[in-house]
N, CA and C atoms as an extended XYZ file, in Angstrom:
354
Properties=species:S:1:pos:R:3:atomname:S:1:resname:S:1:resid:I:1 pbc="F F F"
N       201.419      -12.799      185.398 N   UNK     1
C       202.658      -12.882      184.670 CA  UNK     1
C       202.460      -13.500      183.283 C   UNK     1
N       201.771      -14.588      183.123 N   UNK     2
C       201.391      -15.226      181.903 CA  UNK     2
C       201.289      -13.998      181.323 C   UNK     2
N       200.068      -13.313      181.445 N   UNK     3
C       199.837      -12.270      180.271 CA  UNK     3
C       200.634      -11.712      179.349 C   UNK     3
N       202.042      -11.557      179.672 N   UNK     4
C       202.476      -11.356      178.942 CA  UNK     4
C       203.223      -11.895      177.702 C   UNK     4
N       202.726      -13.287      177.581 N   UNK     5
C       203.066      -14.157      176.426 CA  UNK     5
C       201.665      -14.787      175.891 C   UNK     5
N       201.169      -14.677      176.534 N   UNK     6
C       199.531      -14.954      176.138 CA  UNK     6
C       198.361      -14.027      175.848 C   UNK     6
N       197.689      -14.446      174.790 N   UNK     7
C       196.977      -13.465      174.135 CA  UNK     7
C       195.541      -13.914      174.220 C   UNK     7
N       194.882      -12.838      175.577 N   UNK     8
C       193.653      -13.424      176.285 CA  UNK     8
C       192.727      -12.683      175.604 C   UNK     8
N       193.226      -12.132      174.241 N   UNK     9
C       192.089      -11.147      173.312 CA  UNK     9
C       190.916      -11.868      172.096 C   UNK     9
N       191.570      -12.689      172.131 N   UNK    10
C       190.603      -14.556      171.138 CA  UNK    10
C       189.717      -14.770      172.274 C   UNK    10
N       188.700      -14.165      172.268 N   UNK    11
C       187.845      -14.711      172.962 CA  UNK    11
C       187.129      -15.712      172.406 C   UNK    11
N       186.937      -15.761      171.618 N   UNK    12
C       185.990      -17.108      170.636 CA  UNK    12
C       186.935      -18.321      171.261 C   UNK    12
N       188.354      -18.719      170.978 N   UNK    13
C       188.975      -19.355      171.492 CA  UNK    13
C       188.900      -20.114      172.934 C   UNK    13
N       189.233      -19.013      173.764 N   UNK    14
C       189.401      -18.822      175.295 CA  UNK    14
C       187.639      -19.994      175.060 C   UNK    14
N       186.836      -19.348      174.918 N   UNK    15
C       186.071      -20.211      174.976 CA  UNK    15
C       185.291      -21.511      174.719 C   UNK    15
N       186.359      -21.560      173.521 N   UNK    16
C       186.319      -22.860      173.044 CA  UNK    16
C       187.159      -23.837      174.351 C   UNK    16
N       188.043      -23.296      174.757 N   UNK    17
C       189.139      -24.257      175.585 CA  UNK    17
C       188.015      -23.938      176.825 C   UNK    17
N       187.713      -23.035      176.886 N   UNK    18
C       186.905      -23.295      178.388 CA  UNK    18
C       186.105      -24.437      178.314 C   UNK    18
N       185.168      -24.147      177.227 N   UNK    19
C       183.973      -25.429      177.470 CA  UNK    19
C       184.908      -26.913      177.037 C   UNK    19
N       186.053      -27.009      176.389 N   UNK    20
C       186.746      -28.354      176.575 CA  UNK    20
C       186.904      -28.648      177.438 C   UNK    20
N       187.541      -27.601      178.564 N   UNK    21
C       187.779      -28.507      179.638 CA  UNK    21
C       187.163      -28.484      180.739 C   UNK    21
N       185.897      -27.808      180.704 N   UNK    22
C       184.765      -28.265      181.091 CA  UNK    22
C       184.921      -29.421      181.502 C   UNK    22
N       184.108      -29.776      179.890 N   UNK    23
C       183.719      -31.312      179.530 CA  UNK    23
C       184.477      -32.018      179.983 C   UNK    23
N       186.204      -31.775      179.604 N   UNK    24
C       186.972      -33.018      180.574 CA  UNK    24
C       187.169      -33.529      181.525 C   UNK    24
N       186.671      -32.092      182.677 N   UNK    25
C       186.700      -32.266      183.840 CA  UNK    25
C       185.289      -33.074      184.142 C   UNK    25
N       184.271      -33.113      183.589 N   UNK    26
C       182.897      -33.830      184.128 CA  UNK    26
C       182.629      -35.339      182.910 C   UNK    26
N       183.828      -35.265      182.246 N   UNK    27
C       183.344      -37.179      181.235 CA  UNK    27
C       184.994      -37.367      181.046 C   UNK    27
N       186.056      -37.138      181.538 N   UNK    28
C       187.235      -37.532      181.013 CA  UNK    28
C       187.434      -36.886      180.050 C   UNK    28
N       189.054      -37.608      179.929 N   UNK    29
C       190.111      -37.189      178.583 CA  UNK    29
C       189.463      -36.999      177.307 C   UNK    29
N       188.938      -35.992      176.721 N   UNK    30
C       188.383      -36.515      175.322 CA  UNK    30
C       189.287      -36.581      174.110 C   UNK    30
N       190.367      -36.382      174.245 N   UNK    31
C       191.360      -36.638      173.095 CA  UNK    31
C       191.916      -38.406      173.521 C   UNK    31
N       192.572      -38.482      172.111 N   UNK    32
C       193.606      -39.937      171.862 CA  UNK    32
C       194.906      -39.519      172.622 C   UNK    32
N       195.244      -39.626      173.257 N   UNK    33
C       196.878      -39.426      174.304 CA  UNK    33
C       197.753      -40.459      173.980 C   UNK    33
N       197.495      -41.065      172.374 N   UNK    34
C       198.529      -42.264      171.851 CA  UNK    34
C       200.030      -41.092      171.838 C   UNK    34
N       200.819      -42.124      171.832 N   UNK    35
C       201.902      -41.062      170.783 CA  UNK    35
C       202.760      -41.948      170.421 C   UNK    35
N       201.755      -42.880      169.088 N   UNK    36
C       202.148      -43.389      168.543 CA  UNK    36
C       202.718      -42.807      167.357 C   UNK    36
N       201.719      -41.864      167.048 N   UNK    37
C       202.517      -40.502      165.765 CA  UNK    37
C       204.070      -40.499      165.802 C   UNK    37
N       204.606      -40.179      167.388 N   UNK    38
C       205.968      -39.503      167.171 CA  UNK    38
C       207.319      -41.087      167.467 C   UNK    38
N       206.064      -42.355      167.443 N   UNK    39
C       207.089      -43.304      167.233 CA  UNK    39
C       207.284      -42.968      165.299 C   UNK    39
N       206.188      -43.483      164.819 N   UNK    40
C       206.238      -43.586      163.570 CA  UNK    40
C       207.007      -42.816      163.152 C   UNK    40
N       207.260      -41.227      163.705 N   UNK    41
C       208.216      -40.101      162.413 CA  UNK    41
C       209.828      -40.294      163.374 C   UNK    41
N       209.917      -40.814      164.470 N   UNK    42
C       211.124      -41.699      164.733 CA  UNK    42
C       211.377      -42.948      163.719 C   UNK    42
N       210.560      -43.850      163.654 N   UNK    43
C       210.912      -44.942      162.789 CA  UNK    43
C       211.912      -44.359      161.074 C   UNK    43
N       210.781      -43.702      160.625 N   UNK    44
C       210.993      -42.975      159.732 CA  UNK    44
C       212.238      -42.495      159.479 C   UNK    44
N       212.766      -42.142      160.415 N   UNK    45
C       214.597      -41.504      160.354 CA  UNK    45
C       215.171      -42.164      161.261 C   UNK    45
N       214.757      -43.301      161.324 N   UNK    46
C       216.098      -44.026      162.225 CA  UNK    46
C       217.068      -44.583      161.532 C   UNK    46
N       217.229      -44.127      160.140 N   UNK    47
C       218.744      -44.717      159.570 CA  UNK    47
C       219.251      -43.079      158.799 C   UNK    47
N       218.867      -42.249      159.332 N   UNK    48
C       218.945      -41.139      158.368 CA  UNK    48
C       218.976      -40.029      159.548 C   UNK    48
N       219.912      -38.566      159.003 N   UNK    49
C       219.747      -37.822      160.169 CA  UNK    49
C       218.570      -36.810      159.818 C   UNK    49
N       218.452      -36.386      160.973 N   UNK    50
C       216.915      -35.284      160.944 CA  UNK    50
C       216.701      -34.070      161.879 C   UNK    50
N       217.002      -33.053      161.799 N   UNK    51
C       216.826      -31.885      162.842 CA  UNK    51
C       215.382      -31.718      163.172 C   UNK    51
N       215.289      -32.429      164.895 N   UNK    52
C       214.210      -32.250      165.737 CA  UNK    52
C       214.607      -31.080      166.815 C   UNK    52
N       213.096      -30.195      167.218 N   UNK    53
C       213.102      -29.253      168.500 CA  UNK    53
C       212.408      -30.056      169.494 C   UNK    53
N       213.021      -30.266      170.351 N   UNK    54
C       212.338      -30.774      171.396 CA  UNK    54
C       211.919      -29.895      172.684 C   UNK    54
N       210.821      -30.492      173.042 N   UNK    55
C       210.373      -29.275      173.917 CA  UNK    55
C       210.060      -30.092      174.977 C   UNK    55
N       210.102      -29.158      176.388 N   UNK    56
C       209.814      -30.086      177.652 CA  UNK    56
C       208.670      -29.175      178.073 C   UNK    56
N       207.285      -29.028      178.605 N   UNK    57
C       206.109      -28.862      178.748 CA  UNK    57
C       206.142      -29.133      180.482 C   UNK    57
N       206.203      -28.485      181.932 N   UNK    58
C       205.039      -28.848      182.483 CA  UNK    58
C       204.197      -27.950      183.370 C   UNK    58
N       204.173      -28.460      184.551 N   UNK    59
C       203.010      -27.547      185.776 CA  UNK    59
C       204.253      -27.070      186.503 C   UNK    59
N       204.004      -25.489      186.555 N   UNK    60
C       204.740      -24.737      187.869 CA  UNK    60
C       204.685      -25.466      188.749 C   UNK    60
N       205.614      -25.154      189.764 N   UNK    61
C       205.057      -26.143      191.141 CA  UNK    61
C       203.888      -26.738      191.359 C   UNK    61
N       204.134      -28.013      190.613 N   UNK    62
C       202.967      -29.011      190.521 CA  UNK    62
C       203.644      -30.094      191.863 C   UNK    62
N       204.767      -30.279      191.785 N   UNK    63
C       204.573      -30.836      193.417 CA  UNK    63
C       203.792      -29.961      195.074 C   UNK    63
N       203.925      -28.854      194.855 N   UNK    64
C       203.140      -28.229      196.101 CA  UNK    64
C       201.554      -28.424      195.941 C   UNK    64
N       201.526      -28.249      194.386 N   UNK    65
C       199.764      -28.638      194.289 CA  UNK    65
C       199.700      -29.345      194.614 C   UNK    65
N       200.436      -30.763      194.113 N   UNK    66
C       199.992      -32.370      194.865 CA  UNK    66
C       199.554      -32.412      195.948 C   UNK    66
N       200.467      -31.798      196.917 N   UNK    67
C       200.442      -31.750      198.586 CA  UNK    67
C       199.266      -31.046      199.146 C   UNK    67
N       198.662      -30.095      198.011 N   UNK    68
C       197.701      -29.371      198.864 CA  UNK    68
C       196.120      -29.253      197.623 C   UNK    68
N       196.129      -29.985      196.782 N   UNK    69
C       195.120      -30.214      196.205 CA  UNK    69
C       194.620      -32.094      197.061 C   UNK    69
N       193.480      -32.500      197.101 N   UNK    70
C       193.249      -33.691      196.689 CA  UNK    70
C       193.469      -34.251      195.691 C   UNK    70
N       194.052      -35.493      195.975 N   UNK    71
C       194.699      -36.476      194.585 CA  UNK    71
C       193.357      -36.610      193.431 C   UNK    71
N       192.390      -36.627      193.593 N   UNK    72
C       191.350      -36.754      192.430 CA  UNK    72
C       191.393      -35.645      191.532 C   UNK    72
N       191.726      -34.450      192.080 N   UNK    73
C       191.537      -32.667      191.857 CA  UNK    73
C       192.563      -32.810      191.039 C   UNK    73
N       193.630      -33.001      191.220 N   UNK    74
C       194.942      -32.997      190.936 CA  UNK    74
C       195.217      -33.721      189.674 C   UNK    74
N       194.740      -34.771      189.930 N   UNK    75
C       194.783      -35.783      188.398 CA  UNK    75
C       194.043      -35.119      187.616 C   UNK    75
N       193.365      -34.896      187.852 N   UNK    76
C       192.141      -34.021      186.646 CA  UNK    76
C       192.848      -32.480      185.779 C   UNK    76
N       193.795      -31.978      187.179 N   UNK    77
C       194.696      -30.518      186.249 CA  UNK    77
C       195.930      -31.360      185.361 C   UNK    77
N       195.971      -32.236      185.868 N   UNK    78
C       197.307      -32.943      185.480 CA  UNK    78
C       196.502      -33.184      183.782 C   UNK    78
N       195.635      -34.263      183.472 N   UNK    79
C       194.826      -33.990      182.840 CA  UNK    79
C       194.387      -33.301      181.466 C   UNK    79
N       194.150      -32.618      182.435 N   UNK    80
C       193.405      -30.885      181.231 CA  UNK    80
C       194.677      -30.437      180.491 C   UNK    80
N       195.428      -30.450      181.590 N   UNK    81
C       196.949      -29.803      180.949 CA  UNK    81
C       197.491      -30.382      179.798 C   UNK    81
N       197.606      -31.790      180.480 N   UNK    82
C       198.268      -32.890      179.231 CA  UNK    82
C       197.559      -32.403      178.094 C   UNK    82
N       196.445      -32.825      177.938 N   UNK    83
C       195.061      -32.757      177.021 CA  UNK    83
C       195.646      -31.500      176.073 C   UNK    83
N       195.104      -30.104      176.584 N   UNK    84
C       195.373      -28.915      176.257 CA  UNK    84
C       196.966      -28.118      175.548 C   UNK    84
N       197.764      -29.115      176.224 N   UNK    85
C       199.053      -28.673      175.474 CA  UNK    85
C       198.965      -29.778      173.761 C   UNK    85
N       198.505      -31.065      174.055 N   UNK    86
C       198.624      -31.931      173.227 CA  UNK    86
C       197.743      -31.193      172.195 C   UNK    86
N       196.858      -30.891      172.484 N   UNK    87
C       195.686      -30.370      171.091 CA  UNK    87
C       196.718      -28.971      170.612 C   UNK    87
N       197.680      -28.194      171.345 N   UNK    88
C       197.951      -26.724      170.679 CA  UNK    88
C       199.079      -27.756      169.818 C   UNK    88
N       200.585      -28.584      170.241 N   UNK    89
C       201.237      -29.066      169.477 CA  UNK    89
C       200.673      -29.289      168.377 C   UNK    89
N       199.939      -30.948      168.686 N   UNK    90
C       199.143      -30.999      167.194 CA  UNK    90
C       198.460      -30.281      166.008 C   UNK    90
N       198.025      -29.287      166.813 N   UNK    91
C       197.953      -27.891      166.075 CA  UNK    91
C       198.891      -27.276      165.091 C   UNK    91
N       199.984      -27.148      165.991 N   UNK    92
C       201.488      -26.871      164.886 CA  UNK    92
C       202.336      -27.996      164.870 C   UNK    92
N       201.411      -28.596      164.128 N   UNK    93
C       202.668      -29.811      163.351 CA  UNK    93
C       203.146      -30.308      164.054 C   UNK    93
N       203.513      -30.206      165.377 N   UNK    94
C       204.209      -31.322      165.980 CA  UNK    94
C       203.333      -32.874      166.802 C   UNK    94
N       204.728      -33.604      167.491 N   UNK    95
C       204.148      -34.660      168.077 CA  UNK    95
C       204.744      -35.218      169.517 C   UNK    95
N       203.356      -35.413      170.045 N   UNK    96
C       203.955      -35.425      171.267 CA  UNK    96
C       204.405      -37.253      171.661 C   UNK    96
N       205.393      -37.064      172.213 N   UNK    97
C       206.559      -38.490      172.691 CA  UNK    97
C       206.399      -38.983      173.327 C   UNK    97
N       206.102      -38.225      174.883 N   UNK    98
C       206.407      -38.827      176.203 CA  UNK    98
C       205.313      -38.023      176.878 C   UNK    98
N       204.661      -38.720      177.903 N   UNK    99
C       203.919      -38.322      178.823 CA  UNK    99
C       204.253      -38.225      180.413 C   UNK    99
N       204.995      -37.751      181.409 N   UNK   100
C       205.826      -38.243      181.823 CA  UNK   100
C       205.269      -37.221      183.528 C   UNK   100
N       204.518      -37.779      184.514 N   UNK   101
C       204.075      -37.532      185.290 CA  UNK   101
C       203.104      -36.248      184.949 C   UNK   101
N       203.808      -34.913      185.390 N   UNK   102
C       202.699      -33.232      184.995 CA  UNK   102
C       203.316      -33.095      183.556 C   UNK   102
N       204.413      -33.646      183.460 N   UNK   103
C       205.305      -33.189      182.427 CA  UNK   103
C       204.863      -33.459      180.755 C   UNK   103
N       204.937      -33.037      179.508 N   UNK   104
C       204.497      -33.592      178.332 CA  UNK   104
C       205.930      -33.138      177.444 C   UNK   104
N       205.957      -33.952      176.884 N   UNK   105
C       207.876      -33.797      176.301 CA  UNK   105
C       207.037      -34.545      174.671 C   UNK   105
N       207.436      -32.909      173.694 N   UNK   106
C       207.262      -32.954      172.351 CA  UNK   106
C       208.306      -32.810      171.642 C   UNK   106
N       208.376      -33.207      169.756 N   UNK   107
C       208.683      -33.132      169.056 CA  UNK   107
C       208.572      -32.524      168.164 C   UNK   107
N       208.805      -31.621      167.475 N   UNK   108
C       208.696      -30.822      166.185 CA  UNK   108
C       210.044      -31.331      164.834 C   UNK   108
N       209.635      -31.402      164.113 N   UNK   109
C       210.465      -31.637      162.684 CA  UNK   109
C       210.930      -30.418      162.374 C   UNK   109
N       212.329      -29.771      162.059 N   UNK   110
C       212.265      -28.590      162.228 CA  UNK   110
C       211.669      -27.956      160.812 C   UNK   110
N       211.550      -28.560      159.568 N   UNK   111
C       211.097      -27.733      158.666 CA  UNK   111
C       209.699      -27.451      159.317 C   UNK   111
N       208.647      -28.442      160.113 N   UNK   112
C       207.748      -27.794      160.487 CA  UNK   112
C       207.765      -26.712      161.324 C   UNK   112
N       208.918      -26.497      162.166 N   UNK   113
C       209.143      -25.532      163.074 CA  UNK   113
C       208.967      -24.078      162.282 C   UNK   113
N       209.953      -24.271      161.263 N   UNK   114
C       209.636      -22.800      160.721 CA  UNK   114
C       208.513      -22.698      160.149 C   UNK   114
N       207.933      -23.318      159.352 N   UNK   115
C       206.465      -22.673      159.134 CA  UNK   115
C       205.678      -22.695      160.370 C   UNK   115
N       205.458      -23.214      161.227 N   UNK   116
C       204.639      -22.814      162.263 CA  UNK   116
C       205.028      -22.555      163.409 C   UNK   116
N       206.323      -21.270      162.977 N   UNK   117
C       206.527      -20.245      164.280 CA  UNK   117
C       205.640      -19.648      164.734 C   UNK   117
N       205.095      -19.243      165.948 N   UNK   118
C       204.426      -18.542      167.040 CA  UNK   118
C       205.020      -17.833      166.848 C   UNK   118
């Protein structure tokens, strides 16, 4: 079903994310998972108004995985995921807020939104 919003034709890509999360899966998180970024561009407009997109990010039935993956297995997709969505945001301008069990809950500024429509 994905396929049809995802474009599995970047193979150079595909393989870049493969061997990332590789690696993450055999040495840990290799990104910063601060999100201190999206305090700072909060600070920034907390006396002023500002059109944000907020986006909520997580795992399909990631509670049935729980139940039927091992908890080590599990933390590790939990993980990759976080990891992997955080590097595409940051990618387009945005910032991510909240980390929040499978879940990753971002921010976009909307002038960045329009230049870096998908």
């Amino acid at each position: 079903m994905a396929e049809r919003w995802v474009n599995f034709t970047n193979l150079p890509l595909l393989e870049q994310t493969r061997a990332r999360v590789t690696k993450t899966l055999m040495e840990g998180i290799l990104l910063n998972m601060s999100t201190e970024e999206s305090k700072k561009l909060l600070k920034r407009h907390v006396n002023n108004k500002t059109n944000l997109v907020i986006m909520f990010v997580d795992i399909n039935n990631s509670t049935e995985m729980s139940l039927s993956l091992p908890a080590n297995k599990f933390v590790l997709l939990v993980q990759c995921f976080a990891q992997e969505i955080s590097l595409a945001v940051l990618g387009y301008g945005g910032y991510v807020f909240k980390y929040e069990g499978d879940a990753v809950i971002v921010l976009f500024q909307q002038n960045q939104t329009a230049r870096n429509r998908v």
